[in-house]
N, C-alpha and C positions, 0 to 999 in steps of 0.2 A: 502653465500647469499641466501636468501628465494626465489624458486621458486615461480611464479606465480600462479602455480598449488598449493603451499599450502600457499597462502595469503587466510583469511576467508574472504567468501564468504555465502550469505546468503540461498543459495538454494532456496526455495522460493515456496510456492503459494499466491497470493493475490485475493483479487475479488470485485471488486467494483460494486454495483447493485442499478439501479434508482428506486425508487418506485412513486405513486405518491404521498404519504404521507411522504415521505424522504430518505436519502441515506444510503445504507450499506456499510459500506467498514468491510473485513476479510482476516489473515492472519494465517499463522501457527507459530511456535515458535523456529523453528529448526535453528543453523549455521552451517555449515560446512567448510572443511578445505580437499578440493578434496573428497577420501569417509571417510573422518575421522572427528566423528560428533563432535564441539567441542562444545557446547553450545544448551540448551533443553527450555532453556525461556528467549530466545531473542525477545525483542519485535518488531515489525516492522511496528506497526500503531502508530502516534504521532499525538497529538495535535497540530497544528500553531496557530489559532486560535480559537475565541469562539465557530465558526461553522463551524472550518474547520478544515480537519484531513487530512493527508499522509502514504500511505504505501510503504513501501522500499522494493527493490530488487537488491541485487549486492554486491559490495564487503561493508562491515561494515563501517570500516574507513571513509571513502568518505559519507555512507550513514547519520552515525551519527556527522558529521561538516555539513553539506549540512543542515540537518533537523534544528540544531542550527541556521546557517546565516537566512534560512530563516523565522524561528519564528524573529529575530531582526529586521531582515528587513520588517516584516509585520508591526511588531510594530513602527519602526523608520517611516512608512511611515505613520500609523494612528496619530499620534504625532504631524510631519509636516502640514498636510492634514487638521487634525481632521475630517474626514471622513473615513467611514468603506469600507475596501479593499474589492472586490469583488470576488467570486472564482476565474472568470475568468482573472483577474488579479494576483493574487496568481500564478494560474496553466502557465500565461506567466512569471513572474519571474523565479518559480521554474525550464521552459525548459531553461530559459538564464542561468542559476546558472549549470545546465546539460551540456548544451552545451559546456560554459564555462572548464569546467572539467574535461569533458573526451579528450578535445585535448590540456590542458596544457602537457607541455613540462616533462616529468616522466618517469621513470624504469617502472613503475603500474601504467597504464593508470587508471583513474578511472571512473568505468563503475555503474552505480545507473540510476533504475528505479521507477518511481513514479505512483499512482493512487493519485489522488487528490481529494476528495467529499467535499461538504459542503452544506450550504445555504445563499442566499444573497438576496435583491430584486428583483431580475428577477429571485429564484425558488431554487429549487435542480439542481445540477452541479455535474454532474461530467465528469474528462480528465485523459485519458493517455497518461504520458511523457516519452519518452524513453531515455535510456541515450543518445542520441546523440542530443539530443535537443527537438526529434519532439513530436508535441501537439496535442492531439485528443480528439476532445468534444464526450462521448460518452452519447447518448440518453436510452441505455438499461442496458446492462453490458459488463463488459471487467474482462478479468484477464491477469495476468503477471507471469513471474517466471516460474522453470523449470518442476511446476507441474499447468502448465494451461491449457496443450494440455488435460489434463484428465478432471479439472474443465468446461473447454468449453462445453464439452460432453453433460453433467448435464445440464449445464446454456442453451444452444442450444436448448436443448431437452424442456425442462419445465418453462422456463422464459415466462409469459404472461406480455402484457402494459398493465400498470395501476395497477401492484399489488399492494398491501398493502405492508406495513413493516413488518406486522406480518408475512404476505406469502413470505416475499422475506428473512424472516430469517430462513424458514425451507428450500426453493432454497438454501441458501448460508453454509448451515449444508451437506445437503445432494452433494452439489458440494465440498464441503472441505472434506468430507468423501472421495471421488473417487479419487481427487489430493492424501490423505494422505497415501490412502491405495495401491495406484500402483507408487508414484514417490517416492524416497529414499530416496532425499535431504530436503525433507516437511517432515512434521511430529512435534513429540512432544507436541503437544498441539495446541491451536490456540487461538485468541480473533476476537472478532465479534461486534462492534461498529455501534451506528446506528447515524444518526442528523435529527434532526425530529424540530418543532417549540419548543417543548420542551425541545431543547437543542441538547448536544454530551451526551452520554451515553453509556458504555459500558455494552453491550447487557449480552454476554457471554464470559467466559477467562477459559479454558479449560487444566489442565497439565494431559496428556497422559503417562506421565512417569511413571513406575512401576521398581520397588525392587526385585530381587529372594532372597529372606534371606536365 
């Protein structure tokens, strides 16, 4: 039987940053498998809706059904409704879906972490869900994952209110640099996503990967 210790897990930096022109969300590409790296362009930012994205952290399996139910169920509710889901409704599903999860009854508990950004009428949003449910509106930035104690650093240091998107994509460059270059399980590349009134857009998508021939 698979130890828990080598069920894939995502390792992980993520980084959610408000601007007042729109929201960043960024991740790296790496999976892992305890230190055995099994996958170099995993992606871990997803689309749910038009103006709204998720970044995952934790074990794959769980991450990639979770991200599924909850793009249906955004949709299932604008259908019903025919009204546009709000982030902050989003980011309270997504912790019930969390919640839910990680204490169903299982061998492998499943553990998934979320950044949620988008835009709605009331602005730029963004929340961190942890996998045990809990929900946190963050007004500046947050990161997750086992290379955030390094991103913090960065983010702590040089994060001003009110930057630009443009400024808060060289912050979120130079903070994925520090996670990628001292945490293990990060790496491999990254993508960097912004939503602006102009839409979701993927900023920058990065493969780090190299060849010794």
């Amino acid at each position: 039987m698979m130890d828990k210790q080598e069920m894939i897990k995502t390792g992980t930096t993520t980084i959610g940053i408000v601007c007042k022109d729109g929201i960043i969300l960024a991740a790296d590409k790496r999976a892992t498998a305890g230190n055995m790296i099994v996958g170099k362009k995993f992606d871990k930012i997803h689309q749910i809706d038009d103006l709204m994205a998720v970044t995952i952290a934790g074990m794959v399996s769980d991450a990639q059904l979770l991200v599924k139910l909850i793009r249906a169920e955004i949709k299932l509710r604008k259908v019903r409704t025919n009204v546009e889901v709000s982030v902050k409704e989003a980011a309270n599903l997504i912790a019930g879906m969390a919640y839910s999860n990680m204490r169903r009854l299982s061998m492998f508990p499943g553990i998934v972490a979320f950044l949620i950004g988008g835009a709605d009428s009331n602005g730029y949003k963004l929340y961190n869900i942890g996998p045990d449910g809990s929900i946190t509106e963050e007004n500046d930035f947050t990161s997750d994952g086992s290379g955030s104690v390094f991103a913090y650093g960065v983010l702590e240091t040089l994060y001003k209110k009110d930057m630009s998107v443009e400024e808060g994509k060289k912050l979120t460059l130079k903070a994925l640099n520090a996670a990628l270059q001292r945490d293990s399980a990060s790496g491999s590349g990254f993508d960097i996503i912004t939503i602006t009134k102009q839409g979701l857009r993927k900023e920058v998508s990065r493969d780090l990967t190299t060849k010794i021939e």
